[in-house]
C-alpha positions in Angstrom: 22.5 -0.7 8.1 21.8 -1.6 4.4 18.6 -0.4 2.5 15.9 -3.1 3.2 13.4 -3.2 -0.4 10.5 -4.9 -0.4 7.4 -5.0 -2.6 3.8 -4.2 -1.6 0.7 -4.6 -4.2 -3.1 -3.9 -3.8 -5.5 -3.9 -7.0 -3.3 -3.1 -9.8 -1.2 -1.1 -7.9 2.6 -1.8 -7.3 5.3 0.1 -4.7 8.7 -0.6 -4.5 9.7 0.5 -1.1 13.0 1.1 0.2 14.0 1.3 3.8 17.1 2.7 5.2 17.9 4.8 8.7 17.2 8.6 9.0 15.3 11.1 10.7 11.8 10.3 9.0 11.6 11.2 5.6 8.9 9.6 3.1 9.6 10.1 -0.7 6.9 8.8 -3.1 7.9 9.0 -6.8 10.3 11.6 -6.1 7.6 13.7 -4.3 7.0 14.1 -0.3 4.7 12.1 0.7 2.2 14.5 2.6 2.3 16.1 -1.3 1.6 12.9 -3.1 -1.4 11.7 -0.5 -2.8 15.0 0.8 -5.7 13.5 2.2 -5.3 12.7 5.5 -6.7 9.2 5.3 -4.2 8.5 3.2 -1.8 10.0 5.3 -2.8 8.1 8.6 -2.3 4.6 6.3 1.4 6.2 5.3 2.3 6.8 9.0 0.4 3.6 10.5 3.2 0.7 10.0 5.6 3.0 12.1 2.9 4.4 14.6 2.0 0.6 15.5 6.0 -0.4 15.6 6.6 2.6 17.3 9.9 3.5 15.0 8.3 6.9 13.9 11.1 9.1 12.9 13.5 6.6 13.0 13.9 5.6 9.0 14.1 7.2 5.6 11.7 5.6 3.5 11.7 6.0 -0.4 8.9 4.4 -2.9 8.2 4.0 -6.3 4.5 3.3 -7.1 2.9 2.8 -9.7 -0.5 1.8 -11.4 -4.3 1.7 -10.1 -5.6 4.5 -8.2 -4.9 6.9 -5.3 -6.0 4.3 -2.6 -4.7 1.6 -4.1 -1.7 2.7 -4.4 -1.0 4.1 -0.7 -2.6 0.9 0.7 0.1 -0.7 -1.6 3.3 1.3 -0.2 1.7 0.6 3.4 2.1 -2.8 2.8 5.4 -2.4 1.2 6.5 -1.0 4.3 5.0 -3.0 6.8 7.0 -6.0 4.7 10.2 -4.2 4.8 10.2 -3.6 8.8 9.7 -7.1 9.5 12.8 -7.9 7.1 14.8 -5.6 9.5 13.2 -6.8 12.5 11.4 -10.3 13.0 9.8 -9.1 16.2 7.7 -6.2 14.9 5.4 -9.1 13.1 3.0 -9.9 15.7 1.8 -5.9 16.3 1.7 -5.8 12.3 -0.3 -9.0 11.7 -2.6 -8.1 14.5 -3.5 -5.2 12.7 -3.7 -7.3 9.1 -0.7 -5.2 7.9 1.0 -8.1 6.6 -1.6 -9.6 4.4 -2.3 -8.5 0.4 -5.6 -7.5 -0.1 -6.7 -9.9 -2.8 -10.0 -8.4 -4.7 -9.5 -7.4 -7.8 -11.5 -6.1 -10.5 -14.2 -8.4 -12.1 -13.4 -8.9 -15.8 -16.4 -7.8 -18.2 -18.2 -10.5 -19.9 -19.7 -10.6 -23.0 -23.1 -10.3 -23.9 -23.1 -7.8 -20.6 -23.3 -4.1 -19.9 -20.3 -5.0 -17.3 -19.2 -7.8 -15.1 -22.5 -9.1 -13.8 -24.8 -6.2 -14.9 -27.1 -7.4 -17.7 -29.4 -6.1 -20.4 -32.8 -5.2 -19.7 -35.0 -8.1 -20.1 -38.5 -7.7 -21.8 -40.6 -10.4 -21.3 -43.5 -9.1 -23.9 
């Protein structure tokens, strides 16, 4: 089988996934990826495409993230991931979508505006 890439992207957040057979391994920015996202959360949102698939163990996964935060940036590669599985198999969609796997989170951050403290928060206003 040929690596399967795919893209994932959450906030300002971008992972570059790469998905090819083996016994399990995740690799984020050179880094394992228990090491990279020690918090278990973040682990569980790792391991979550494959858990709902059911094709834990069965792929090598390597990912190159980059930008935004912590949580932003796992939620990114689990997307990533969730993308590249369906490119190998059509009929692991449903279970993903099912669990909104397959969608892109779309807030962002709320530009400042002038004239304000930030986006929507304003000066105090004195009235006397």
């Amino acid at each position: 089988m040929d690596p399967i890439t795919s893209l994932g992207r959450r906030k300002t957040s971008v992972a570059r996934v790469t998905l090819s057979e083996g016994s399990g391994n995740i690799i984020v920015n050179g880094v394992e990826g228990k090491e990279y996202f020690p918090i278990l959360t973040q682990q569980y949102k790792l391991d979550q495409p494959f858990k709902l698939t059911g094709t834990e163990g069965k792929f090598d996964v390597t990912v190159n993230v980059d930008g935004g935060g912590i949580t932003g940036q796992v939620e990114a590669t689990r997307l990533g991931i969730a993308r590249a599985l369906v490119a190998m198999d059509e009929a692991l969609k449903p279970a993903l979508k099912a669990e909104d796997l397959m969608t892109r989170n779309p807030h962002e951050v709320e530009r400042k505006k002038f004239g304000r403290k930030k986006a929507r928060k304003r000066y105090q206003f004195s009235k006397r």
